[in-house]
N, C-alpha and C positions, 0 to 999 in steps of 0.2 A: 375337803376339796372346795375351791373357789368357783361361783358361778359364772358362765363365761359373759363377758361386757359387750357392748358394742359401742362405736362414736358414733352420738348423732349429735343435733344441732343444742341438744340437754345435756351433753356432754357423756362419757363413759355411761352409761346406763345397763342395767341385766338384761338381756334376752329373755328370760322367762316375762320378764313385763311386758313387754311390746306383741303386740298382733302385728304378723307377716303379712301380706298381702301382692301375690306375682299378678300380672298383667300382661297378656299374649296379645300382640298386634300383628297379623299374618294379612298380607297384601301380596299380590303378585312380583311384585320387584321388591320388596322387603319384609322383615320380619323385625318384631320391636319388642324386647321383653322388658319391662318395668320392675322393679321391686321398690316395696314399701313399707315401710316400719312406723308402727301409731301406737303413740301412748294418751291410750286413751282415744280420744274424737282428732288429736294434735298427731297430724305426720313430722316427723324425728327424722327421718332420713327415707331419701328416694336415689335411685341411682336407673337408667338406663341403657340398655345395649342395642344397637342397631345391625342388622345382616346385611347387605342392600345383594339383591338374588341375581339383579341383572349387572354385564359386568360393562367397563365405560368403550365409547366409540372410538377406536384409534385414528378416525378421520383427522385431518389436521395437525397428525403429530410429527413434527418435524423430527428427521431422521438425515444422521451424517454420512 
């Protein structure tokens, strides 16, 4: 069985190599999770996701 890969900026690399690293950002009006992938001292891949809590003003919105 083949070990599973991932793409980072090192190209295809194993997962067994890399240290994961999540990161929780919690504010009032939003939530922010990070994920981080290091080979070694060297981040390979970061991606983020943003929640935003509060929803937008409909003031202003022109309506037919």
């Amino acid at each position: 069985m083949t070990q599973p890969l991932i793409f980072t900026s090192k190209g295809n690399l194993p997962l067994a190599d890399l240290h994961h690293e999540v990161i929780w950002d919690v504010s009032n009006d939003k939530i922010i999770f990070t994920e981080s992938y290091f080979l070694g001292d060297e981040c390979v891949k970061q991606s983020s996701h943003v929640k935003f809590l509060t929803g937008v003003a409909m003031s202003g919105v022109a309506s037919t």
